[in-house]
N, C-alpha and C positions, 0 to 999 in steps of 0.2 A: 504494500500500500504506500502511497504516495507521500512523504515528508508530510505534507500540507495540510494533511487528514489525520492525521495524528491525532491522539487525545493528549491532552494538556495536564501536566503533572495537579495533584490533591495538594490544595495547603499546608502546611504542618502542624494545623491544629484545625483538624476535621472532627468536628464536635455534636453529638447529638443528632442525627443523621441516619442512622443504622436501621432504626425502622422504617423513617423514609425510603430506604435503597431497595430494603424489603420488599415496601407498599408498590413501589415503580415496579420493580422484575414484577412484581405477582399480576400486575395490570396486561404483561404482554400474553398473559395466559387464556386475556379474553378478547384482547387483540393485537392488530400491529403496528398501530399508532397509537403513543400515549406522548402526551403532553404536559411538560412540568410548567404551573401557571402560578406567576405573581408577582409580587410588589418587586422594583430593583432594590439591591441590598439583601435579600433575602437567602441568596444562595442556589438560585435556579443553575447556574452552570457548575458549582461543584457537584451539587446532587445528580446531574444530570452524569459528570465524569465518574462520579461513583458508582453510579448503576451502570456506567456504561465496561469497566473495567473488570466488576463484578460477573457479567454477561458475556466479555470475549470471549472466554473459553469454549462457550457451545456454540459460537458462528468462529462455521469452518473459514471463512473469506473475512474474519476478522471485524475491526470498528472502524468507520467514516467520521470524522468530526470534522463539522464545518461552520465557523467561525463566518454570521450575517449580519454584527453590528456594526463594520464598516459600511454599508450597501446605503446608496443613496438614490440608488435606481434598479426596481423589481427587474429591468431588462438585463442586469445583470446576473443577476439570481444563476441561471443554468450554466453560465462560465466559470461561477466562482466553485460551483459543485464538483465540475467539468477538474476546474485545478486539484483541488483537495482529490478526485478521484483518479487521477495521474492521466485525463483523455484529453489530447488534443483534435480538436474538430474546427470546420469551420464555422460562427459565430449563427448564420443559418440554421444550421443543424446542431446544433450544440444539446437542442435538449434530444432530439433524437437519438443524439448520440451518450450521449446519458442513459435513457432508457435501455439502450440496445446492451449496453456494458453490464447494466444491473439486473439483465433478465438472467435467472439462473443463478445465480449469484446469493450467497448464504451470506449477509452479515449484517451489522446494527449502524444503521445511519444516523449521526446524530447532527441537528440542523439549530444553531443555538443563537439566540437573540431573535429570534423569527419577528417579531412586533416593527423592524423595520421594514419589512417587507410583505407584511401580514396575509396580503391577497394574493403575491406571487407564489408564498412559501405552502399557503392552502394547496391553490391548482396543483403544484408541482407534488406534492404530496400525495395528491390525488391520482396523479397518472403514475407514481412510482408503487404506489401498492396496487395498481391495477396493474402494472407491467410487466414488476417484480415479483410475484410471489413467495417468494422465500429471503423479503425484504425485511427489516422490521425498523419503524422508523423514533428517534426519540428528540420529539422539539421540545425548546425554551420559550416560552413568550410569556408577557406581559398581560397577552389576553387569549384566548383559546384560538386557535386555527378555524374553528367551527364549519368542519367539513365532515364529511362522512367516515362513521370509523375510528374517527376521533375519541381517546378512552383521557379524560381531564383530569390530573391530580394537583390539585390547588396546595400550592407547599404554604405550611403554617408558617409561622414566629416560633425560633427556640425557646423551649420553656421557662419559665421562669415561677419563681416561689410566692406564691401569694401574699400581698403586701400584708390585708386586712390580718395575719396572725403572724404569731412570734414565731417563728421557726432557729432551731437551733442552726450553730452552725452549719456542722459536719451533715444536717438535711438540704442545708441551702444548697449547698458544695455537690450534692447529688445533680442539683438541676443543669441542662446541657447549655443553659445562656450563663450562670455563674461560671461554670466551669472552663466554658470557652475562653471570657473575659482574667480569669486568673492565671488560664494558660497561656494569653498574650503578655498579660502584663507580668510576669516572673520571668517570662522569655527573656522583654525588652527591659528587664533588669528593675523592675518593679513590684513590689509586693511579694518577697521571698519569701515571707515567712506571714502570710496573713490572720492577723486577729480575729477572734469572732464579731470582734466588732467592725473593723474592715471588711469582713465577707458581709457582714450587717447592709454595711454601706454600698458594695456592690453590688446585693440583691435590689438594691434600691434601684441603682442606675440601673442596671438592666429591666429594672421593671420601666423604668421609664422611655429607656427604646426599644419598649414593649417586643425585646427580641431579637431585633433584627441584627440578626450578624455583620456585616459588612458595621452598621453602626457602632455593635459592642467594640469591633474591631478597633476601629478609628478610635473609640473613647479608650480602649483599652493600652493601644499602645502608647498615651502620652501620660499611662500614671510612672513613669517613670523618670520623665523631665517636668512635670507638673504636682505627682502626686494627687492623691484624691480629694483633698480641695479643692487642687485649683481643676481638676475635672470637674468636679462640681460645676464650677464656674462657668465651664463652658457649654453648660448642659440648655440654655438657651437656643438662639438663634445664633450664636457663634458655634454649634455643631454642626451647621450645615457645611461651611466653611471647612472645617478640622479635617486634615489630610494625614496621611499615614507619614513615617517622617521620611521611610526611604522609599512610599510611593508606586506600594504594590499596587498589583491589578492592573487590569485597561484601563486608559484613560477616563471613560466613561464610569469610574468604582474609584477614582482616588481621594473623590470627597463625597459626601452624599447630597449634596448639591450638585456635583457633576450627575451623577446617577440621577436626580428630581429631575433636571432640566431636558437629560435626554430622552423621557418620557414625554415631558411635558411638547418639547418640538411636536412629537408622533403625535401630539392630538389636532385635531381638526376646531377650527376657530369656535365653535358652537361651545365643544367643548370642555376649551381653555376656559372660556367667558364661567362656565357651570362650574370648575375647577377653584378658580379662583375666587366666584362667590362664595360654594360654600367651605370654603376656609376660614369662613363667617364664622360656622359652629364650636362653640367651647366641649364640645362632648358629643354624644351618637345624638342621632335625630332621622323622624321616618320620613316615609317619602312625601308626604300633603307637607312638611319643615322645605325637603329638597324644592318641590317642584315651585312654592312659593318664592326661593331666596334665589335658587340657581337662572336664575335669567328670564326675564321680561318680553321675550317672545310667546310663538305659539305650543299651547302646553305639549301637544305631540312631540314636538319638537325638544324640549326641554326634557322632558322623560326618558325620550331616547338619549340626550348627553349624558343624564343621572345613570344609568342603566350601564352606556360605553365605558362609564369610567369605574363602575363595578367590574365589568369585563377588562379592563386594562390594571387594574389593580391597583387603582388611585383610590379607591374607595374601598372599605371592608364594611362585610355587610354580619349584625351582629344580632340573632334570636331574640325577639323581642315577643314570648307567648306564641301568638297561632300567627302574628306576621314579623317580619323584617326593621332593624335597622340599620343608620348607615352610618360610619365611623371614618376620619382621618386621624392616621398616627399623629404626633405629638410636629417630628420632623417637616411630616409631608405638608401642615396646615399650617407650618411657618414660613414654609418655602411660599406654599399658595399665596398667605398675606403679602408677600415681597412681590409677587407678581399681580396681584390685585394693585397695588400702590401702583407701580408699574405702566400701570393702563389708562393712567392719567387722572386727575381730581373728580374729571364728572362720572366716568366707569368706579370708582372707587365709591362716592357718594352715591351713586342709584344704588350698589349694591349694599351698601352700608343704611340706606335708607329701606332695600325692601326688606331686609333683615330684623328692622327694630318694627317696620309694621305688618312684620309675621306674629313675633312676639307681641305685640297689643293686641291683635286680633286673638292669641291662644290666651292670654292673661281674664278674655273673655269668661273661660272656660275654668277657670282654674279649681274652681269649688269638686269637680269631677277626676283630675287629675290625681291619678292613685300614687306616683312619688312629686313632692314638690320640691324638692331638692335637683329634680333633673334637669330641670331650665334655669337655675337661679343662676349660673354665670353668663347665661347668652343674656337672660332680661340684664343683669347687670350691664355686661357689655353693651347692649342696644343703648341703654339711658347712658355710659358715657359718651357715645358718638351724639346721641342727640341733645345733650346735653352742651359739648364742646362748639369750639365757634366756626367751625364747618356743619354743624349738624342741621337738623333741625327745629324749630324752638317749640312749635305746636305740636308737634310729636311727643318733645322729650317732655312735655306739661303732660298730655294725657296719659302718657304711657308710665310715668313715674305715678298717677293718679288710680291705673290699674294694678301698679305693683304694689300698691299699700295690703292687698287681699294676701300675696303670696308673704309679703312682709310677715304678715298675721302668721304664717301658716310654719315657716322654717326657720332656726336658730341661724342660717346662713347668710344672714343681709345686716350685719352687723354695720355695715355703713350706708344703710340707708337713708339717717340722719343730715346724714353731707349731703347725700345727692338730692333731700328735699329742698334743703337750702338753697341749692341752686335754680330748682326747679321751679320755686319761689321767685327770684331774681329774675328766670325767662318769662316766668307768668305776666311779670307787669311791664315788660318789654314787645310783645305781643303786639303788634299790629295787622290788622284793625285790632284795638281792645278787646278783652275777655274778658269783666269784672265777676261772671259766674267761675270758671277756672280760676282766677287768682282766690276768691272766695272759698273753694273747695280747699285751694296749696293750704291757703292760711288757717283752716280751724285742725289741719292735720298735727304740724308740731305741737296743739294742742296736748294731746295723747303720746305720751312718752313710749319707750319701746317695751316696755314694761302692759303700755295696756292699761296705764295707770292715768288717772288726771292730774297734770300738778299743780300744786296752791298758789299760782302766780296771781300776784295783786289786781291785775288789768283782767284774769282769765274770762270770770263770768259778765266783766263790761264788753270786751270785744265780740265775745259771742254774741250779747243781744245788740251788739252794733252792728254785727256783719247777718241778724236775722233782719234788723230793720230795713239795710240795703237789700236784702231778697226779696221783701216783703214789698218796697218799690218796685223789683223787675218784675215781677206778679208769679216768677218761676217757681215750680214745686219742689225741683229738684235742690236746688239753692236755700229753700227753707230748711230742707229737711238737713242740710250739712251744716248748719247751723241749731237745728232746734234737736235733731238728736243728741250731739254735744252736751247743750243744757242739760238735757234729761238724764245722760251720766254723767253728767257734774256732779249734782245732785244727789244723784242715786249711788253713787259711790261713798260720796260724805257723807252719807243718810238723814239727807233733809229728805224725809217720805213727802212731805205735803206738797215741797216744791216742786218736785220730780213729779208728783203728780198732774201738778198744774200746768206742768209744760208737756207730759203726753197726753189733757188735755187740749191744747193748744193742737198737738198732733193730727188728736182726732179731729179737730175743726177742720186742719187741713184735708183731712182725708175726707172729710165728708164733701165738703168744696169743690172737691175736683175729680170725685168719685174714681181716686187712686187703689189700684189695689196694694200694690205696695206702699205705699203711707197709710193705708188702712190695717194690715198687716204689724206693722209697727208698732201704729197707734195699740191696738191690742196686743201685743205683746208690753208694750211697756208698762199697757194698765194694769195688766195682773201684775208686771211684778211691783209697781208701786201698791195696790192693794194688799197684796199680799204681806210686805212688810209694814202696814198702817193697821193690818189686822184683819182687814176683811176676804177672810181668806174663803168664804163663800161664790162672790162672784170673781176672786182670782184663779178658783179653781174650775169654776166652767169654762172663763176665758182659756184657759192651759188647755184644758181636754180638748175644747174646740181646735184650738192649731195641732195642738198633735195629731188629731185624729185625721185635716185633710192635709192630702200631699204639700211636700216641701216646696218652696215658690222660692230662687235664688233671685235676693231683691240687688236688683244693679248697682254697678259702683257708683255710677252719678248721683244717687241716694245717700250716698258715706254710711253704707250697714255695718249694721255692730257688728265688732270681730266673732260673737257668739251666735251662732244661728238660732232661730226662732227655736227649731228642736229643741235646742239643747238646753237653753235657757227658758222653757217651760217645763220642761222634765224635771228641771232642778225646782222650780216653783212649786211643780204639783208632786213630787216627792215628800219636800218639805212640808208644804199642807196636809199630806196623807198621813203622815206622823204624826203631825198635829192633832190631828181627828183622831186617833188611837190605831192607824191603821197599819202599825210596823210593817209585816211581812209583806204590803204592797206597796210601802214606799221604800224598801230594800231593792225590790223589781224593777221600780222607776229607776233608781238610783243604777242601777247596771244596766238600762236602755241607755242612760243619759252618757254614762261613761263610754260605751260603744259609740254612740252617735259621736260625742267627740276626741273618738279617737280619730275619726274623719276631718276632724275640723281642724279649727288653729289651735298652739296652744296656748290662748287666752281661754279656749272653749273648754279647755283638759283641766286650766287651772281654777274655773270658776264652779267647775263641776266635783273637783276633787274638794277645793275649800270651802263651797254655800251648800253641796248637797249629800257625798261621800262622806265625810269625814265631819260633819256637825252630829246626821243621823247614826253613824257608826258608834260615837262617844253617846250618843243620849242612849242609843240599845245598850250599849255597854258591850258590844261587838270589836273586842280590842284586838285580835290577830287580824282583820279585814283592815281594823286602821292602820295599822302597823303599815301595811301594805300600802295602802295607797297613800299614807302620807312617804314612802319610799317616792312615789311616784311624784310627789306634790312637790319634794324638796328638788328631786334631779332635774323637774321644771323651774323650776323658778332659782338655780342657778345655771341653770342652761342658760337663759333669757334674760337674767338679772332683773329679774321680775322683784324689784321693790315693794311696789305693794304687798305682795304675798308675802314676804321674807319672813313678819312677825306672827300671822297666822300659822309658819311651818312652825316657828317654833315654839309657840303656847301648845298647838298641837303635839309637838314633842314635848312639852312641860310632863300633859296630859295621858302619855303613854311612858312617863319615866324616863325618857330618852335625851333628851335635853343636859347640856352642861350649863354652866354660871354663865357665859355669854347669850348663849342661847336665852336664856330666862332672862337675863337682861334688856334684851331685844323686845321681848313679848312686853314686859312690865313698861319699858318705854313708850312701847307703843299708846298706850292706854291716857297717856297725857297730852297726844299729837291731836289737835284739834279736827283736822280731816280725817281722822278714823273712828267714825260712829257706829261706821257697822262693825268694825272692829269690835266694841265696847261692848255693844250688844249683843255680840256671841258669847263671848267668850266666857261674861256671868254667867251665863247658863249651864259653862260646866264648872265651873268653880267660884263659889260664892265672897271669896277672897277679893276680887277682881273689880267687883263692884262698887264704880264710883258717881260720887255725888252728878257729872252730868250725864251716866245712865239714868240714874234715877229724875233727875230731872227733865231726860225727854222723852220721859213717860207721862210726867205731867203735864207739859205743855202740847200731848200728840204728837210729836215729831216720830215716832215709832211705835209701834201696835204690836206685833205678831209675837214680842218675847215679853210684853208688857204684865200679864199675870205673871210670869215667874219673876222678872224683876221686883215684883212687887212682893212675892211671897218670901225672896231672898230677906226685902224693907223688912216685911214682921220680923223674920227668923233674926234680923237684927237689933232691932225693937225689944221682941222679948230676954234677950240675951243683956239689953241695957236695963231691964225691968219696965220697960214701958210697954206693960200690959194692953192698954189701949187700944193707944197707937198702932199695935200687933196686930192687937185682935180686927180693927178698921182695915190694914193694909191688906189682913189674909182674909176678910169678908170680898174685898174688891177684887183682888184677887182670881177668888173662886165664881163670883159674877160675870165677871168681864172675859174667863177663860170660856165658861158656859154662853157668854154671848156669840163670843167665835168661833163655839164647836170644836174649842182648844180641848179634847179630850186628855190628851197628854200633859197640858199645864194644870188639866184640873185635878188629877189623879197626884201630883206632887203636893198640891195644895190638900187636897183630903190629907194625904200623909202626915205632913208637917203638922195639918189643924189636930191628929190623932195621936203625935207624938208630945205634942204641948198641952192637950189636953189635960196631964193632969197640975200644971200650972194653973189650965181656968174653971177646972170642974167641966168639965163639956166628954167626958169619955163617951157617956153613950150614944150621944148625940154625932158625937166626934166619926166612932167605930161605922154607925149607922150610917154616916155620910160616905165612908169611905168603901163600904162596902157595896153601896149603888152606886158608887164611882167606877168600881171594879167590874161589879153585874152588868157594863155597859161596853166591855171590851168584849169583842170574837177573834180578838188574832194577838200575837205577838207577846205568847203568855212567859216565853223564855226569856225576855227584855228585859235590863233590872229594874226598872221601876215596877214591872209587875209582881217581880220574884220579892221586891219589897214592900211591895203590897199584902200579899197572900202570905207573907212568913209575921206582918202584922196582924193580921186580922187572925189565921192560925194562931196565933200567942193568947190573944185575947178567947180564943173559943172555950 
């Protein structure tokens, strides 16, 4: 055989491979074209010399290798075979004469880089296993031949050890991308004697060129003039650049940037254009992602470029359930960005613009999206091109306006703070004017990232300043991002009446403009204002009634509360059914509610685990469930740095033993912070310690209902403790009234108790036992709960 044809010696650190060599030979078993397909960098021509060497021995007439990525012209093609195969002919007949040489003829043809000549190297293919029979042919390309016969083995990425766990060394050291990388670099007089924590670090890089040999290569051979810092360092976009130092391989493999770009030439302009767009993405994304970013023609057209460059191996395409997505290496969508910029300011901005209103349009949707972690760097990304001063401005306002929802929903947007700010800034810059957008920016900083309101001096005057300007555009939408606000002002600090009065105010709107979603609202916020004023009667129909019809996702131009209707009545009429005496069905509620927001944000996880889990769990005396979910309550609200919550975890840890002297400190703090009413008002209820003078006073003035009998039962129990009989006996008369007025079953059954255990302070036992015993005759559920188990071991004492 011809010099020319030769096979080409195996590198000296042929690595991880062996099954591949395997998988090829086994493919000629079921035919005589297989084709090794994929990304440059990956190793398609040493795999292809390993199977091919592997394989001489049983072709009597030997191995052809022939070398296509010089070819600049498919009319070449039959010549350059013609050399490798040692026949001279005239250029006429050149393929003729080819076929004529290979008929009869026993051996393995191997045809490498084919993607230059993609359409030549099919036909040609095709007449040799039709000519040849006892041919057997083994190409390289980029993308499939896709011709008849054709057997495809799509070569992977060397393995590499799974980031998300610890793996010991000596397991990393198993994988065939660490191993490669150790064997370059101790070669090139690097890393002799490698630490566990050094292999640590190179499972790492290798994870991050998710494989790719030719890459580990290149990073590998400069730990020994740079070390594995300054590799680090180069693990940006200066690795496109980074060459081997003595500048192995073909030209086309000396940097992977040479390898990108010689790809990139072979694509046809359509493309490029698709190529370069979606270099857009921070991560995988499916094809309705693709077809919207990758280019501004006709979608046929655009499908097929998405589709080509799955076939050329610019794209990997990654199981996403019952369909597909679609992934650029780390390398490949740096190189893309460089060539995006490339294509001049207005190519760069269309595409940079459809990108950020793909993402407004899916931000749409968000409420449905089962991980919200997947998009949070492309939306990032979108809002700072739109944001920046090529961007554009009316974009970056609404689209920062729709990521307030995904805000809510992932611990991931840690700086979304900054980019309101700015967002702010383009709002009032806006021409023509937007006074309803700048309007929405402004009541947002409102609400900290917490989910919390903060006590600023100006907070509740700008609100009713920026409802009175709505209130002039006559706009619905515009009220309600204002007058929802008020209503958890409010309802947070637990002013109940005020809160009332402005979902109130709600439902005027809603009846006004027969909104369904301000209608919606409106009812939701009147239960839960009822509900904490006491009147847990008509808060409890309101609740059932949302529950009960389907969920309605009220738009963002609304500014909906981060807690969905669901969730935030579940929690309502939880709490009311306990109230009533109805434990074991407001246990039910209570694990609907937590489900439902496990779907939601987690403001929705944290308002569920501290107003409705974890109050009802301590009054049952259900202390291994609290345990539990206050695990759950704390790992949220230091995730989030959910302020507000901080001092509820840990009274609730007080409350389970679990608490240190900071911890209690925290809780005991809290109880003197003017904005924590509702705070104040829990937390009496499990510990009578707690209760202070402006608990007790905004009982008197109505400012809160729904814990009012027990506060008041706490008054006597401190009353008779100072010897003021009276006084006692008044507080726990009102008490027991007021608890019976509400169908507070639960608050009235503590009050029998107490009136039964002081009884013989006032002479009232029989009267006392008598009372408490129709208190009891009036429960059907929840006989395991301590208050009932302390019921029944009183009344038992006395029989």
């Amino acid at each position: 055989m011809n010099s020319g044809g030769a096979l080409p010696g195996l590198p000296t650190h042929f690595v991880g491979r062996d099954e591949q060599v395997a998988l090829v030979e086994a493919k000629f078993r079921q035919g005589r074209l297989v084709s090794v397909v994929g990304s440059g960098g990956l190793g398609k021509t040493t795999l292809a010399v390993a199977v091919a060497r592997r394989m001489a021995p049983g072709q009597s007439d030997g191995v052809c290798f022939v070398d296509l990525a010089s070819l600049s012209d498919s009319e070449h093609l039959p010549a350059r075979l013609a050399a490798a195969l040692g026949i001279e002919a005239a250029a006429e007949r050149m393929t003729g004469a080819v076929l004529q040489h290979l008929r009869g003829r026993r051996l393995l043809l191997v045809l490498d880089s084919c993607e230059t000549v993609i359409e030549a190297a099919a036909r040609l293919a095709e007449e040799i296993l039709s000519a040849a029979p006892a041919v057997l042919l083994l190409a390289t390309s980029r993308e499939p031949l896709q011709t008849a016969g054709e057997w495809v083995h799509r070569l992977a990425p060397l393995g590499c050890p799974p980031l998300q766990r610890a793996f010991p060394s000596w397991l990393a050291m198993s994988y065939p991308a660490v191993q490669l990388f150790l064997r370059i670099a101790q070669d090139r007089r690097g890393l002799l004697a490698p630490s566990p924590a050094d292999v640590e670090r190179v499972a790492a890089v290798c994870c991050q060129l998710e494989g790719g040999p030719l890459a580990i290569a290149l990073v590998a051979s400069q730990v020994g003039p740079l070390g594995l810092d300054g590799v680090a360092a180069q693990m940006g976009s200066g690795l496109l650049t980074l060459s081997s130092p003595e500048g192995d391989g073909p030209p086309r493999h000396r940097t992977l940037e040479d390898v990108l770009s010689w790809s990139y030439r072979l694509l046809k302009d359509r493309e490029q254009q698709a190529f370069c767009s979606l270099a857009l993405f921070r991560g995988s994304f499916d094809l309705a992602a693709a077809l919207a970013v990758a280019g501004d023609g006709q979608r046929v057209d655009t499908m097929s470029a998405v589709l080509d460059l799955v076939d050329k191996s610019l794209l990997a395409t990654v199981p996403s359930g019952d369909t597909v997505d679609y992934r650029m290496a780390d390398t490949t969508r740096a190189f893309g960005l460089d060539r995006l910029e490339a294509l001049g300011a207005d190519a760069y901005r269309a595409s940079r613009r459809r990108h950020a209103r793909f993402m407004f349009e899916l931000l749409a949707t968000v409420n449905a999206w089962p991980d919200h972690g997947r998009w949070v760097e492309d939306v990032r990304w979108a809002l700072q091109w739109a944001l920046s001063a090529d961007g554009d401005r009316l974009l970056a306002v609404e689209l920062t306006l729709r990521t307030v929802a995904l805000v809510e929903r992932t611990f991931l947007f840690s700086d979304f703070l900054g980019l309101l700010a700015r967002a702010v800034v383009a709002a009032r810059l806006l021409d023509p004017p937007r006074p309803d957008l700048v309007l929405r920016l402004e009541t947002l900083p409102r609400i900290d990232s917490a989910q919390a309101f903060r006590d600023e001096p100006r907070q509740v005057e700008f609100l009713i300043e920026a409802l009175e300007s709505a209130r002039a555009s006559g706009e619905t939408t515009a009220q309600m991002t204002a007058l929802l606000p008020l209503f958890g002002h409010r309802f947070q600090f637990g002013d109940y009446p005020q809160a009332l009065a402005w979902s109130n105010q709600i439902q005027a709107l809603a009846e006004r403009d027969a909104d369904a979603f301000v209608e919606l609202t409106a009812r939701r916020t009147r239960a839960q204002a009822l509900h904490f004023l006491g009147d847990h009667a008509v808060a409890r129909l309101l609740a059932q009634t949302i529950c009960s019809q389907p969920a309605l996702d009220i738009p963002a131009a609304y500014g909906p509360s981060a807690v969905s209707a669901a969730v935030s009545m579940r929690i309502v009429l939880a709490r009311i059914l306990w109230l009533e005496g109805r434990a074991e069905q407001a246990l039910r509620v209570v694990h609907e509610c937590l489900a439902l927001a496990e779907q939601g944000s987690h403001a929705a996880r944290c308002q569920a685990l501290a107003l409705a889990a974890m109050p009802i769990g301590l009054w049952c005396g259900h202390l291994p469930s609290c345990r539990a979910w206050l695990e759950q309550l704390v790992e949220l609200v230091e995730r989030h740095h959910s302020i507000f919550w901080r001092p509820w975890c840990c009274f609730y840890a007080s409350q389970l033993g679990l608490a240190d002297e900071a911890a209690r400190g925290i809780a005991l703090e809290a109880l003197q912070l003017p904005d924590m009413g509702m705070y104040r008002d829990h937390v009496a209820t499990f510990d009578a310690a707690t209760l202070t003078q402006d608990g007790s006073a905004r009982v008197q003035v109505g400012r809160v209902g729904w814990c009012a009998p027990e506060l008041l039962r706490l008054q006597a129990e401190s009353a008779f403790a100072r010897g003021e009989a009276e006084e006692a006996a008044s507080d726990l008369a009102r008490s027991i009234e007021l608890a019976r007025a509400q169908g507070a079953l639960a608050w009235e059954l503590r009050s029998a108790i107490t009136a039964l255990r002081l009884s013989p302070l006032t002479g009232t036992a029989a009267r006392s036992r008598q009372r408490l015993a129709s208190v009891y005759g009036r429960f059907s559920e929840g006989f395991e709960t301590r208050d009932l188990q302390i019921a029944r071991s009183l009344l038992s004492a006395g029989a």
